[in-house]
Backbone as XML, in Angstrom:
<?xml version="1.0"?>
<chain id="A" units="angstrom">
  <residue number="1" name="UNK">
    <atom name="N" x="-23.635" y="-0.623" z="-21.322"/>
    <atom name="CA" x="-24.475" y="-1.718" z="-20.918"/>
    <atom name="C" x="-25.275" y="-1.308" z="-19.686"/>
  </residue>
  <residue number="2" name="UNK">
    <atom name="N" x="-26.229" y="-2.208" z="-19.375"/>
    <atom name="CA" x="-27.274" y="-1.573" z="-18.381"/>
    <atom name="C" x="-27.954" y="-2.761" z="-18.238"/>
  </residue>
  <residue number="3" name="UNK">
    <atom name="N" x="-27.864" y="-3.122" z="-16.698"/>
    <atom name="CA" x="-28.846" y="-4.307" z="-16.484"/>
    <atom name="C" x="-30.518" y="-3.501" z="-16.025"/>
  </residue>
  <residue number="4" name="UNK">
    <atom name="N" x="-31.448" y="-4.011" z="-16.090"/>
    <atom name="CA" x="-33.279" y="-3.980" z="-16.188"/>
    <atom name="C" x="-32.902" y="-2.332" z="-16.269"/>
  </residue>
  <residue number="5" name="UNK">
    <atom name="N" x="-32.324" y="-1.602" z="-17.613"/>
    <atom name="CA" x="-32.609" y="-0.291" z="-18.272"/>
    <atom name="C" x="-31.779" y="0.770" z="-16.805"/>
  </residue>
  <residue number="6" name="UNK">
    <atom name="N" x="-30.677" y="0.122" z="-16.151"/>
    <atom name="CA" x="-30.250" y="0.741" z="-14.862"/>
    <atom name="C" x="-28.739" y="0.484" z="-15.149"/>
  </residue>
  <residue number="7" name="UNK">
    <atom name="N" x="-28.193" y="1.728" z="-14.570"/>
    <atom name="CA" x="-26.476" y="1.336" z="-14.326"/>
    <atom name="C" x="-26.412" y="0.481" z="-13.213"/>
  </residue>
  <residue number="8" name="UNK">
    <atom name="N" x="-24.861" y="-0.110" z="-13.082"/>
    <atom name="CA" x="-24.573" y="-1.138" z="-12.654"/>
    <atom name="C" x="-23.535" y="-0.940" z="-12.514"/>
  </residue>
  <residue number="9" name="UNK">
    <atom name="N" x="-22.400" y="-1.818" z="-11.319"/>
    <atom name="CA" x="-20.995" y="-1.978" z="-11.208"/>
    <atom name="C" x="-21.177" y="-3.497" z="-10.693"/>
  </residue>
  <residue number="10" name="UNK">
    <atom name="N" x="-19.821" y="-3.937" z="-11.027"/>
    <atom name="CA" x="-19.569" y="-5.581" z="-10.880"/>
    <atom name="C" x="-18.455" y="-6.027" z="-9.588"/>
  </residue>
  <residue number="11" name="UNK">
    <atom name="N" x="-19.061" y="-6.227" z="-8.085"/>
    <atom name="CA" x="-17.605" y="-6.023" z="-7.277"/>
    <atom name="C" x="-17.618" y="-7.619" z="-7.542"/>
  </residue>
  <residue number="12" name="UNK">
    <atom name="N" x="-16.532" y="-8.218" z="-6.999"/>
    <atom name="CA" x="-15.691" y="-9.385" z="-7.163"/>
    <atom name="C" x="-14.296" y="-9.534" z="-6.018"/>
  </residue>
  <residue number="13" name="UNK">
    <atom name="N" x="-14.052" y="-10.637" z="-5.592"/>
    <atom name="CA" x="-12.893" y="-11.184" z="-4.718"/>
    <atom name="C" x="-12.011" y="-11.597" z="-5.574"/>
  </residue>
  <residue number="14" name="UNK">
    <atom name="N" x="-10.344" y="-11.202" z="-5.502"/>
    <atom name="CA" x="-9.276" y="-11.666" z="-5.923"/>
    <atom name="C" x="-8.267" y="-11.950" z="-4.734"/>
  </residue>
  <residue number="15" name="UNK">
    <atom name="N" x="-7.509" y="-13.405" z="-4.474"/>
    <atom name="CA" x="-6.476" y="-13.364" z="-3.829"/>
    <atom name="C" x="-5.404" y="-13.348" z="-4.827"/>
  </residue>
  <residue number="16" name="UNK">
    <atom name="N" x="-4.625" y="-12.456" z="-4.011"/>
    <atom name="CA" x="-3.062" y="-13.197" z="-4.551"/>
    <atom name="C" x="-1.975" y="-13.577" z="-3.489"/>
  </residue>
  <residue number="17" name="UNK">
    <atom name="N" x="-1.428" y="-14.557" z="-4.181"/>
    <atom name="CA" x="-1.023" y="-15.150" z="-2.849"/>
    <atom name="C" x="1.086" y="-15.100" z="-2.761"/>
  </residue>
  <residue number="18" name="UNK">
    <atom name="N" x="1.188" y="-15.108" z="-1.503"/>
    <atom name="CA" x="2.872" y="-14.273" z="-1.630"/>
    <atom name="C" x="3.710" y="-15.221" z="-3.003"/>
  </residue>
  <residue number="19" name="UNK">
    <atom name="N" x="3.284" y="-16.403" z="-3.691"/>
    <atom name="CA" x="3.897" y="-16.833" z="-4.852"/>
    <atom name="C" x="3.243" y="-16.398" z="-6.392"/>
  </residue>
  <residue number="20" name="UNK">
    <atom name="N" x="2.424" y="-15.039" z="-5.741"/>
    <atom name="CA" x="1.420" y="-14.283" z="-7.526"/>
    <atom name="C" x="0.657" y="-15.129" z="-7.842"/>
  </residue>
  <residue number="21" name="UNK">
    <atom name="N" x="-0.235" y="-16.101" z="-6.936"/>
    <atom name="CA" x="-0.597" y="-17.281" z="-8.057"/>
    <atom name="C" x="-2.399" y="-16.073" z="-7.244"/>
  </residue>
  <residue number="22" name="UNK">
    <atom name="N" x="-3.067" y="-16.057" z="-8.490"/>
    <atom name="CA" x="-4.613" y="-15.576" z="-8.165"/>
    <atom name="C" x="-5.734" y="-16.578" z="-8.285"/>
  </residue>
  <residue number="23" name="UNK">
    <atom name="N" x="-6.651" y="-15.929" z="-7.113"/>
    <atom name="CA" x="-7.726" y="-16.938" z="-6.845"/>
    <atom name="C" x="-8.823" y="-16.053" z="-6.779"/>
  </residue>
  <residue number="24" name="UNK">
    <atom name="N" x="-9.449" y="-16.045" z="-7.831"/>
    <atom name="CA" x="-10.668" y="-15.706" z="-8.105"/>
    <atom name="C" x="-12.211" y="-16.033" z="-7.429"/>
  </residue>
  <residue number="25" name="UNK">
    <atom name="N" x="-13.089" y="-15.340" z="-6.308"/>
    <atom name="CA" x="-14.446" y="-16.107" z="-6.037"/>
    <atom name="C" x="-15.265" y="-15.631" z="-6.700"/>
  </residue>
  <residue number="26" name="UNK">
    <atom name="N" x="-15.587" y="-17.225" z="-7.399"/>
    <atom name="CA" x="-16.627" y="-16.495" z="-8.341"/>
    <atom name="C" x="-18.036" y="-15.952" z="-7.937"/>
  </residue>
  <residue number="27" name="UNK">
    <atom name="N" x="-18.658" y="-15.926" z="-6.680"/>
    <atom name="CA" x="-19.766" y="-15.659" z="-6.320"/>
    <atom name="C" x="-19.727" y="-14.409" z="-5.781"/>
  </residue>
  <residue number="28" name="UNK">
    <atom name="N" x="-19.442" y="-13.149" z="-6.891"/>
    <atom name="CA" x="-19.287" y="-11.566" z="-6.936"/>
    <atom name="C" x="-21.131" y="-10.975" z="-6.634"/>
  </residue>
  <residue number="29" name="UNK">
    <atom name="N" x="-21.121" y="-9.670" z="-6.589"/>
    <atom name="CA" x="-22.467" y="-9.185" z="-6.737"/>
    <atom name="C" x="-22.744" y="-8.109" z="-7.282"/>
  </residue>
  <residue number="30" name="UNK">
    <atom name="N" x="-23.402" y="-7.451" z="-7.991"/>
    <atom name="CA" x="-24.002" y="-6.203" z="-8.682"/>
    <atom name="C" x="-24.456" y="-5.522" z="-8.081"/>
  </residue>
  <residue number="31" name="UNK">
    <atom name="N" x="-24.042" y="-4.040" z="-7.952"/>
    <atom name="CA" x="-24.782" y="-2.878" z="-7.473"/>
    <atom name="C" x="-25.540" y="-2.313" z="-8.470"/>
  </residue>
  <residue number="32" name="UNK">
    <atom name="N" x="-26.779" y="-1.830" z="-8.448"/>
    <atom name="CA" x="-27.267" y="-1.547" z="-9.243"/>
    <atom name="C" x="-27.995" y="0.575" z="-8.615"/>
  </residue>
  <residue number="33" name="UNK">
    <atom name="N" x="-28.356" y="0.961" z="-9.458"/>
    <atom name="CA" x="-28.882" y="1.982" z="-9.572"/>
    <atom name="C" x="-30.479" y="2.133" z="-9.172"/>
  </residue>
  <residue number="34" name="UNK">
    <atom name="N" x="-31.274" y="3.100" z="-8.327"/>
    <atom name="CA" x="-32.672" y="3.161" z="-8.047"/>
    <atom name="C" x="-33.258" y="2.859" z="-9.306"/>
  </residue>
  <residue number="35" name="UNK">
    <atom name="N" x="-32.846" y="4.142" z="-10.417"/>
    <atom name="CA" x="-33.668" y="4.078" z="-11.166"/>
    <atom name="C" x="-33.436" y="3.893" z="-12.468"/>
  </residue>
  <residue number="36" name="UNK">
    <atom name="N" x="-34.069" y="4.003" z="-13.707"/>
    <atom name="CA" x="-33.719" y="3.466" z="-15.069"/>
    <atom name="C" x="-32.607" y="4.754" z="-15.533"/>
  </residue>
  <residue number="37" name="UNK">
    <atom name="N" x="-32.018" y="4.785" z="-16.552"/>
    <atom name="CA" x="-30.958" y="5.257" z="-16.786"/>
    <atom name="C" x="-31.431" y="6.710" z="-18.002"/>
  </residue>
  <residue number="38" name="UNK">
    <atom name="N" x="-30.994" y="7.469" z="-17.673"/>
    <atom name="CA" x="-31.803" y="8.856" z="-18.247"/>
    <atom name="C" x="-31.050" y="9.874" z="-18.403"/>
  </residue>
  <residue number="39" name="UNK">
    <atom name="N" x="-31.107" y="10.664" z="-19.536"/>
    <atom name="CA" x="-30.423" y="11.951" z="-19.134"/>
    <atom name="C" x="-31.345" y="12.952" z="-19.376"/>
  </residue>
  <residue number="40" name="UNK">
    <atom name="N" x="-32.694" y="12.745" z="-19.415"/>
    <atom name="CA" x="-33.634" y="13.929" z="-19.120"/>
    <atom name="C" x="-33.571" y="15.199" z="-18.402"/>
  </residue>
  <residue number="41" name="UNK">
    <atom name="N" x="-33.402" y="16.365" z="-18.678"/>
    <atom name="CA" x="-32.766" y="17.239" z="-17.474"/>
    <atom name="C" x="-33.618" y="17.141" z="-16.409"/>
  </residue>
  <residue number="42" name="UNK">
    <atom name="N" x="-34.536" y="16.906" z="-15.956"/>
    <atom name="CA" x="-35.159" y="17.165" z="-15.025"/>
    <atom name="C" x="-34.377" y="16.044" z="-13.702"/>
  </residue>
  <residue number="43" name="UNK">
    <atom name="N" x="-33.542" y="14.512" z="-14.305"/>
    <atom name="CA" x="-32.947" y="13.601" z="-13.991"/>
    <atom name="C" x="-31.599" y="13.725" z="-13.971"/>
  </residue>
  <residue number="44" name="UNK">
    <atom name="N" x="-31.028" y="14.611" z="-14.714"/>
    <atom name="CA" x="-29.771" y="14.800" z="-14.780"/>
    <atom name="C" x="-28.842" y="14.780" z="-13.464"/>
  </residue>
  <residue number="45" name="UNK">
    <atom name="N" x="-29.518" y="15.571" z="-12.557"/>
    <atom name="CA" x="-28.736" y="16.135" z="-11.067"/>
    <atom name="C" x="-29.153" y="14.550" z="-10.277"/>
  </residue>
  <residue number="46" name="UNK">
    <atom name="N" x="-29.838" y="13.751" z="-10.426"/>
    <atom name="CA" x="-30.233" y="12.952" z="-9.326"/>
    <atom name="C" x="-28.981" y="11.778" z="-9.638"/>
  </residue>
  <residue number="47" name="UNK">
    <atom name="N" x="-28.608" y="11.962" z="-8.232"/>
    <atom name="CA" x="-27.134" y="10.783" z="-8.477"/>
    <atom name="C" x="-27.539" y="9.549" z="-7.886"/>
  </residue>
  <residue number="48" name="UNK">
    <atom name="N" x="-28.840" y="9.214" z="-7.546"/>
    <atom name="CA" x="-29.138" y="8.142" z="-7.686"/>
    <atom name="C" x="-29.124" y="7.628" z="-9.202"/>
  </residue>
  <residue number="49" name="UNK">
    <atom name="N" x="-29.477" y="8.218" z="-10.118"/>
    <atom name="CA" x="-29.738" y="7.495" z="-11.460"/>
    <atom name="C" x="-27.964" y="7.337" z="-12.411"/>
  </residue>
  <residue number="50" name="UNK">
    <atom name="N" x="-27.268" y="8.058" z="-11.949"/>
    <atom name="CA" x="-26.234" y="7.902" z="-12.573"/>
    <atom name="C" x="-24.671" y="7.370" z="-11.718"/>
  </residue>
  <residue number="51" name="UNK">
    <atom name="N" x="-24.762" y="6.931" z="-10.356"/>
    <atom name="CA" x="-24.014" y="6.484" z="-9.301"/>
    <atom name="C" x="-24.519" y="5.233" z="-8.450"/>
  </residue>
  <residue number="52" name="UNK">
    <atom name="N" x="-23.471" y="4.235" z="-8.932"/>
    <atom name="CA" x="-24.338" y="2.739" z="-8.023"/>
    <atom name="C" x="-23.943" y="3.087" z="-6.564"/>
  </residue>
  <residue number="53" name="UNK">
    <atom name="N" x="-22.863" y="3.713" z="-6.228"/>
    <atom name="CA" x="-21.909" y="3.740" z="-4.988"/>
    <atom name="C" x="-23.404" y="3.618" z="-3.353"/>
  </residue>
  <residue number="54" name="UNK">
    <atom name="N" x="-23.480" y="3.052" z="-3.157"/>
    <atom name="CA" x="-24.382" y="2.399" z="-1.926"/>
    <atom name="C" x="-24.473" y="3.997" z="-0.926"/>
  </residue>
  <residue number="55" name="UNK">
    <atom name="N" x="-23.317" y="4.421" z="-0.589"/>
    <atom name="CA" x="-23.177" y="6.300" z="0.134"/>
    <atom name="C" x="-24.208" y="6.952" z="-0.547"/>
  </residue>
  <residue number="56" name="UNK">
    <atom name="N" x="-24.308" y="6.668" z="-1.231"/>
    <atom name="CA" x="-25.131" y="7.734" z="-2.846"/>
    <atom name="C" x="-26.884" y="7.120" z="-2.587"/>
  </residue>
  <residue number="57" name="UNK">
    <atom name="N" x="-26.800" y="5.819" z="-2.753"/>
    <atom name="CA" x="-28.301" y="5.051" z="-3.036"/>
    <atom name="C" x="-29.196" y="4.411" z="-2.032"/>
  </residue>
  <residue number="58" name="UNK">
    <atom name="N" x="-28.157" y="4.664" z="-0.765"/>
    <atom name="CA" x="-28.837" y="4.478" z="0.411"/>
    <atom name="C" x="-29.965" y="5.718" z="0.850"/>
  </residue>
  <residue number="59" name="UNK">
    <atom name="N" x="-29.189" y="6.800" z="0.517"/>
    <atom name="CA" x="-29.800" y="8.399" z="0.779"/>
    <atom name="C" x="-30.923" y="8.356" z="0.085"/>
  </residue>
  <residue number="60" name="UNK">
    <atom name="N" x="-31.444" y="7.478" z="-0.889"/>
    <atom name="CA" x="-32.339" y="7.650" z="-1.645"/>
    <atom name="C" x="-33.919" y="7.022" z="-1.568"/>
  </residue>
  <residue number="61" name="UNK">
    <atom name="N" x="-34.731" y="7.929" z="-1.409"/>
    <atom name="CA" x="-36.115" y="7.381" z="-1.151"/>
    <atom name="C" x="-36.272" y="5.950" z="-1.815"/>
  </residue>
  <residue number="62" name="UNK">
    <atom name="N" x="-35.844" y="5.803" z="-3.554"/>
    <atom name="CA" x="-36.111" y="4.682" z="-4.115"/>
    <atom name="C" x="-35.589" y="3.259" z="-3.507"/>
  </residue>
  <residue number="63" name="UNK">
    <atom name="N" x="-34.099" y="3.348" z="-2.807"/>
    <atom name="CA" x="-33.111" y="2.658" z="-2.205"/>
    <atom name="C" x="-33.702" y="1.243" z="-1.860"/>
  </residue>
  <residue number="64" name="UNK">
    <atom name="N" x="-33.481" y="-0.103" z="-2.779"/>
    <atom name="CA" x="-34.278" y="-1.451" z="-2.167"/>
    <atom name="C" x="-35.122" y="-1.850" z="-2.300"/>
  </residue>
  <residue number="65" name="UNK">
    <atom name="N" x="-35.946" y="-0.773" z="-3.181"/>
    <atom name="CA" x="-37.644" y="-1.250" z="-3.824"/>
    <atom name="C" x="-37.461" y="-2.569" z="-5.105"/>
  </residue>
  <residue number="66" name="UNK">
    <atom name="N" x="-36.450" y="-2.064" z="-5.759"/>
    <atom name="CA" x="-36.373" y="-2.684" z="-6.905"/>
    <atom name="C" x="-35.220" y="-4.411" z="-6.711"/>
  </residue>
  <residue number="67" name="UNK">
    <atom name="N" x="-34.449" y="-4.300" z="-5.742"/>
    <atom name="CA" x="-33.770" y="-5.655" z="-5.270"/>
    <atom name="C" x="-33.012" y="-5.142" z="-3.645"/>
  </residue>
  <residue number="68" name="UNK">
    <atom name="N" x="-32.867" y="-6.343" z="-3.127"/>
    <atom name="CA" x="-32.778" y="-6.032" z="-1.786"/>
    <atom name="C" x="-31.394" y="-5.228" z="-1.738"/>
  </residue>
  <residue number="69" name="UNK">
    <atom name="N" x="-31.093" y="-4.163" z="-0.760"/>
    <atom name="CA" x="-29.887" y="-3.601" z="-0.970"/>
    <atom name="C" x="-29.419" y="-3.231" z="-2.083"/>
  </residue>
  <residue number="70" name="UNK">
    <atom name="N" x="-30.360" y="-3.105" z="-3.170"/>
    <atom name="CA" x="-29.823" y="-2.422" z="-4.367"/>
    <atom name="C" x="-28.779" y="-3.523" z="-5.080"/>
  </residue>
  <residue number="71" name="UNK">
    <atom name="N" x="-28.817" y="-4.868" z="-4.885"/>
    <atom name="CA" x="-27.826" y="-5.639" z="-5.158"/>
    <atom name="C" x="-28.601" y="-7.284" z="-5.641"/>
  </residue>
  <residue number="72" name="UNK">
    <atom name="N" x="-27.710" y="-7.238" z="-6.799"/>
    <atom name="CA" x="-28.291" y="-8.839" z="-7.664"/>
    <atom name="C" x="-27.092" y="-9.914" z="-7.715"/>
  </residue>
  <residue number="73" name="UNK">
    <atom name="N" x="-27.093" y="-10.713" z="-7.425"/>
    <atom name="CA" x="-26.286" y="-12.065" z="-8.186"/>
    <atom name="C" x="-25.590" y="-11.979" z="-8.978"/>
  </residue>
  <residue number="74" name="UNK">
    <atom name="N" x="-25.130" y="-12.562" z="-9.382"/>
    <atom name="CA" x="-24.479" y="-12.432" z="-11.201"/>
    <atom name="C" x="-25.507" y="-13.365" z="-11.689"/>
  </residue>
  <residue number="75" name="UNK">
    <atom name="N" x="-26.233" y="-14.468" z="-11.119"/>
    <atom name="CA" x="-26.961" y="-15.076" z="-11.844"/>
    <atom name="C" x="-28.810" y="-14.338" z="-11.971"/>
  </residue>
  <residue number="76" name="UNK">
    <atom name="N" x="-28.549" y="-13.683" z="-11.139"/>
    <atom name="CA" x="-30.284" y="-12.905" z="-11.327"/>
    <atom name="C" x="-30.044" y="-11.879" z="-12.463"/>
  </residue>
  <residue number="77" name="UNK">
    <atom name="N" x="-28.902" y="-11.646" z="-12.946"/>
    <atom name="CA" x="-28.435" y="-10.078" z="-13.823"/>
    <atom name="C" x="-28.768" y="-10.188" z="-15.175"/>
  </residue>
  <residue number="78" name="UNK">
    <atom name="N" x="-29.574" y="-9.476" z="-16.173"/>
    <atom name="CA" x="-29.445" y="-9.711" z="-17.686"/>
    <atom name="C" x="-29.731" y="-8.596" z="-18.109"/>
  </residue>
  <residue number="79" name="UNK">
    <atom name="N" x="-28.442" y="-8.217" z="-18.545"/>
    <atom name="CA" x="-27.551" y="-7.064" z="-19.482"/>
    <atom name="C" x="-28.407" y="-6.964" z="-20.403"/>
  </residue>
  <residue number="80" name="UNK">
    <atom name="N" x="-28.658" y="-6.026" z="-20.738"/>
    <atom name="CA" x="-29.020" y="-5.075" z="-21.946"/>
    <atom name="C" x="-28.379" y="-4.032" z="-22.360"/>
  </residue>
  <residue number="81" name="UNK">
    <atom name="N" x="-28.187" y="-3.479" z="-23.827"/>
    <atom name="CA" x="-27.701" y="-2.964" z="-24.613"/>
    <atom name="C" x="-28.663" y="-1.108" z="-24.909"/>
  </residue>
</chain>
């Protein structure tokens, strides 16, 4: 899956609490990738296109053009196949 033709990771909050009971917040956020998703060799080596990790996409000229901090909502996000 690939949100706007880009990799993606989904972070999210879980408590658990000292009786195991979990509490889920649902207002998580998406890291997303500079650029569209490719294995062109010329794209291959650029770990912006294949690493959401922020260490990785900050270093990157593209870094924030496409959403602020490289990061969407869950409600701004629509998955593609």
């Amino acid at each position: 899956m690939l949100i706007n033709d880009r990799k993606f990771d989904m972070r999210l909050w879980v408590l658990i609490s000292h009786d195991h009971r979990c509490y889920l917040f649902k207002e998580g956020y998406i890291r997303t990738s500079s650029y569209k998703y490719t294995l062109e060799s010329e794209m291959i080596e650029n770990l912006a296109v294949h690493l959401t990790n922020n260490a990785i996409q900050k270093q990157d000229e593209a870094y924030g053009k496409l959403e602020d901090g490289n990061q969407l909502s869950y409600a701004q996000a629509t998955v593609s196949n």
